[in-house]
N, C-alpha and C positions, 0 to 999 in steps of 0.2 A: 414553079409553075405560076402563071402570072392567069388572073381571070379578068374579061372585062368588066367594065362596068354594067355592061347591058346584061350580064349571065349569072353578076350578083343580084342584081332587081328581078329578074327571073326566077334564079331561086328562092328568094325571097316572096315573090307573089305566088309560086308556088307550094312554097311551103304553108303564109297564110292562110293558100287556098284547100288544103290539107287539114289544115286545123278547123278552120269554118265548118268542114264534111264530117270531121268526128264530132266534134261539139254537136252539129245537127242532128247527126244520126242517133247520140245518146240519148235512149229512152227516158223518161220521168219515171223514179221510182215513189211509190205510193207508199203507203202501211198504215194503220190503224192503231189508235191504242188497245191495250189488249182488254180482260176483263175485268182488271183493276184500274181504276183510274190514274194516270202520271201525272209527277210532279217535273216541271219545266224551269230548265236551269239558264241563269247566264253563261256559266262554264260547265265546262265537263269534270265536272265533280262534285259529292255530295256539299261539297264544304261550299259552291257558287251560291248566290244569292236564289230563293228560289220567286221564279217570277209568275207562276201560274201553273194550277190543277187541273188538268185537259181530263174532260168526261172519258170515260168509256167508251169505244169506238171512234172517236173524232178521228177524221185523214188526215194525215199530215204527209210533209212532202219531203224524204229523207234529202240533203244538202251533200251530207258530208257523214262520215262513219271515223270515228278513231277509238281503236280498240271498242271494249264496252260501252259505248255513247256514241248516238248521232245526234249529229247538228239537222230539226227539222226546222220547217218550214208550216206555218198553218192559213188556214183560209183565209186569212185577213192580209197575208205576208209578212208576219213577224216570226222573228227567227227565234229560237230558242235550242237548248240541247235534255237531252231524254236519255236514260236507261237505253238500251236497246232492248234489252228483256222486255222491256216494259209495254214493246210493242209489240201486235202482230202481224203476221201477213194476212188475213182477211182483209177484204177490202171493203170499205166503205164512204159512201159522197155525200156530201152536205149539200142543199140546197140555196142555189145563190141570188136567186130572183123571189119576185114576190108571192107567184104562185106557177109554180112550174104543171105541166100538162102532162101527166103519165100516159100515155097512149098505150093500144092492146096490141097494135104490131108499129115498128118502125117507120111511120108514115105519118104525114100531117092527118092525113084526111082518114085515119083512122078511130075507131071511139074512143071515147076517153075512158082506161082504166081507172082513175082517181088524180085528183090533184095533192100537190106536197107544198107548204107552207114554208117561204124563206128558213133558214134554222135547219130542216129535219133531214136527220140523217136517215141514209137507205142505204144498202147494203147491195154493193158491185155486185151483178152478175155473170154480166158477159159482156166484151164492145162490140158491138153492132156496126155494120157499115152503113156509110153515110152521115158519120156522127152522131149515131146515137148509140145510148147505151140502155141496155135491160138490168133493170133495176127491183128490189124487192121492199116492202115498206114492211115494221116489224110485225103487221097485221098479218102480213100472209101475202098481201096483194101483191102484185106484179107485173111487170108494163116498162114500154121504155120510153124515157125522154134525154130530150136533145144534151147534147153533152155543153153546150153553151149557157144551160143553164143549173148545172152543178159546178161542184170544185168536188179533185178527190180525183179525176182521171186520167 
């Protein structure tokens, strides 16, 4: 069976375009460190160099999972690997702006529940349409802001 050459470029742009739609469609997966604080490796093993203590709750962004250890990802974009134990699935976002605007419902123009200082972590509650998400501060409070201005989602 002979193919032309236009039916190889074809399959080809097709398949490409194949691969472009699952890449896309693949969700970000999230997780947390759990309630002990982890230790962050260059390798996946205890014997890797260890290159940093991630608080308690910090989001990080799973990469990659092999066996007992993934390869995360943290807010800054530096890559490291972790226990898996080590983390949880709660979720929780860090704030990535200067002072982010918690609002009492999903809307600009509505009041402001409290504001979150660059750094502080809040604890996922739900995503909300329109890009924002409801969010809880360990106070109690709760309120949602725009997802552009956290990392974690």
């Amino acid at each position: 069976m002979t193919m032309s050459r236009t039916t190889t470029v074809s399959h080809l742009i097709a398949g490409a375009a194949l691969l472009l739609a699952a890449s896309a469609s693949h969700a970000l997966d999230f997780k947390s460190v759990g309630a002990a604080p982890a230790i962050l490796y260059d390798a996946p093993s205890t014997k890797g160099s260890k290159l940093f203590v991630a608080p308690r709750g910090m989001p990080v962004e799973i990469v990659l999972s092999y066996g007992d250890w993934v390869k995360v990802r943290d807010a800054g974009g530096d890559l490291a690997w972790a226990e898996a134990r080590a983390l949880s699935p709660k979720r929780t976002v860090v704030v990535k702006t200067a002072s982010a605007k918690v609002r009492t419902a999903a809307d600009d123009n509505s009041p402001l529940a409290f504001t979150a200082d660059k750094g502080v972590l809040l604890d996922l509650v739900e995503v909300a349409a329109g890009g924002w998400i409801k969010v809880r501060h360990r106070d109690g409070a709760t309120g949602f802001v725009k997802s552009s201005d956290i990392w974690g989602n």
